[in-house]
C-alpha positions as CSV (number, residue, x, y, z in Angstrom):
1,X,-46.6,18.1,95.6
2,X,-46.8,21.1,97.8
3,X,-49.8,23.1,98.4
4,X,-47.8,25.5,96.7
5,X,-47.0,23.5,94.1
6,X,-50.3,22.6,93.7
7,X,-52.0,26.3,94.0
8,X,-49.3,27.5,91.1
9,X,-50.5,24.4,88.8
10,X,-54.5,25.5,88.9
11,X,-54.2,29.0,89.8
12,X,-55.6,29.3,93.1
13,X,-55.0,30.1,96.4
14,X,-53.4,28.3,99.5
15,X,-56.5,29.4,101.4
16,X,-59.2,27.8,98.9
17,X,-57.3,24.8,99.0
18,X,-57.4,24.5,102.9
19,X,-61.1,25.8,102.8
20,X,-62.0,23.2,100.5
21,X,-59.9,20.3,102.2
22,X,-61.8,21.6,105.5
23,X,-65.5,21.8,104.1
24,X,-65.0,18.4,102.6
25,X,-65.0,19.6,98.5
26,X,-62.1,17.2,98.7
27,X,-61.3,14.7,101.4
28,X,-58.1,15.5,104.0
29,X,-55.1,15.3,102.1
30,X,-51.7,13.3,103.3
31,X,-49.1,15.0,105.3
32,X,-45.5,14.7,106.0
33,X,-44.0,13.8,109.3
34,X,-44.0,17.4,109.7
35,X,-47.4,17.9,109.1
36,X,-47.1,19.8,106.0
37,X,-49.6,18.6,102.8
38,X,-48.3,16.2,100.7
39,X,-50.3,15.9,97.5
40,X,-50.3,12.8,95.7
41,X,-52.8,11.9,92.3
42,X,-55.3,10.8,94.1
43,X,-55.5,14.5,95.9
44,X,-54.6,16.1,92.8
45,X,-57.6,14.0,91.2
46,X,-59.8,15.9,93.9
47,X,-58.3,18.9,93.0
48,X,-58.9,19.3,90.1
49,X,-62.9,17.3,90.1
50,X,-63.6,20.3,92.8
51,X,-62.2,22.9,90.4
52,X,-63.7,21.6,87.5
53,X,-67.5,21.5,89.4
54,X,-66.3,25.2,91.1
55,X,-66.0,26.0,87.5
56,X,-69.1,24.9,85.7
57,X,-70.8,26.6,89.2
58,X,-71.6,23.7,90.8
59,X,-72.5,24.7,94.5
60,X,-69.7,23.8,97.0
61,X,-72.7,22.1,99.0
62,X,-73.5,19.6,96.0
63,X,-69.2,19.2,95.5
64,X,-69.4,18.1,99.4
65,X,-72.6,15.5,99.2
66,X,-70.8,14.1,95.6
67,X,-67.3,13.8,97.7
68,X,-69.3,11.8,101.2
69,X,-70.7,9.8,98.2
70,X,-67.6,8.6,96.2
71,X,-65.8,7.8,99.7
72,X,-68.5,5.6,100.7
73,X,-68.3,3.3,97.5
74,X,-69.8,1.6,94.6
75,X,-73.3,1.5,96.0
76,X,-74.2,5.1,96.0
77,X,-73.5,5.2,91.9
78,X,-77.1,6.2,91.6
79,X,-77.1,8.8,94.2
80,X,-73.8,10.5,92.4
81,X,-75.7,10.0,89.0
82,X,-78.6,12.1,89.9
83,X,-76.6,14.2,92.0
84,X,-74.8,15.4,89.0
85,X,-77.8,15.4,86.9
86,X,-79.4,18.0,89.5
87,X,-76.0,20.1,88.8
88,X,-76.3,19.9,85.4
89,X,-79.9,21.0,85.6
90,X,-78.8,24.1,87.3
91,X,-76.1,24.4,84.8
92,X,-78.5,24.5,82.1
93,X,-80.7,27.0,83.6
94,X,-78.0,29.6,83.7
95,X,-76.3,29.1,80.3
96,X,-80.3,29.6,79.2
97,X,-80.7,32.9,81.8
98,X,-76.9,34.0,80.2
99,X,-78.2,33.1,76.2
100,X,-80.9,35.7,76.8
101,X,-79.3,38.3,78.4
102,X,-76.5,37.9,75.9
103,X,-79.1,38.1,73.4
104,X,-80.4,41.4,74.8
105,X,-76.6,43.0,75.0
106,X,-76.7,41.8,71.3
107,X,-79.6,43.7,70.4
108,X,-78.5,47.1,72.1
109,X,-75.0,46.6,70.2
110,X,-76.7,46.4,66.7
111,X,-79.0,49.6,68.1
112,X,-75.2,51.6,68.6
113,X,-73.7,50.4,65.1
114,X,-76.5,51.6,63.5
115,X,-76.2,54.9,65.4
116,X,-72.9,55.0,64.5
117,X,-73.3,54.8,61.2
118,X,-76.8,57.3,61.2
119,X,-75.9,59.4,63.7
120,X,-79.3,58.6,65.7
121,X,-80.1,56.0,68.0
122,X,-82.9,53.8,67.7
123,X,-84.4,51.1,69.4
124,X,-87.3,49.6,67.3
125,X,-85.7,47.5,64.7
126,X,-86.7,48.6,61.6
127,X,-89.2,46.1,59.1
């Protein structure tokens, strides 16, 4: 595939693709005779492991250490293991931080439907 092949398929640009190639989020990708990308599955595995920790907001540092780990084989499984259980402690801080703010945006949206309805806005609930 192209890297505009490839960009079209997940939605992103040429330029994250090269950044991410560059910084090592996935390893170099094979080229033509040219010199233009050729992706193959094994790229478009990295792809789409790189989007897919991008997307749960693993930091592109952590994607970079898990990448130098799978390319230097089956004896750093427990160093990818606890690398990924580090990112999905982070991961589970936010969705906590984002439960209680979405619980606070909950409570001023019941405070406006009942001002709606009364025509005054309060912020105590009432007992």
């Amino acid at each position: 595939m192209t890297i505009r092949e490839v960009c079209d398929k997940y939605q992103i640009s040429p330029d994250t693709l090269r950044y991410y190639e560059r910084i090592g989020a996935i390893p170099a990708v094979n080229r033509t005779k040219s010199g233009i990308r050729d992706y193959n599955e094994e790229d478009i595995g990295w792809v789409e492991n790189a989007l897919c920790m991008r997307n749960a907001g693993v930091p592109v540092e952590m994607i970079v250490q898990y990448v130098k780990l799978c390319r230097q084989g089956d004896g750093t499984f427990s160093a990818r293991r606890d690398l990924l259980k580090e990112a999905r402690s982070q991961i589970l801080g936010q969705i906590e931080k984002y439960q209680m703010e979405l619980e606070r945006l909950e409570y001023k949206i019941s405070r406006y439907e009942a001002a709606v309805e009364t025509g005054k806005l309060v912020w105590e609930k009432p007992t």
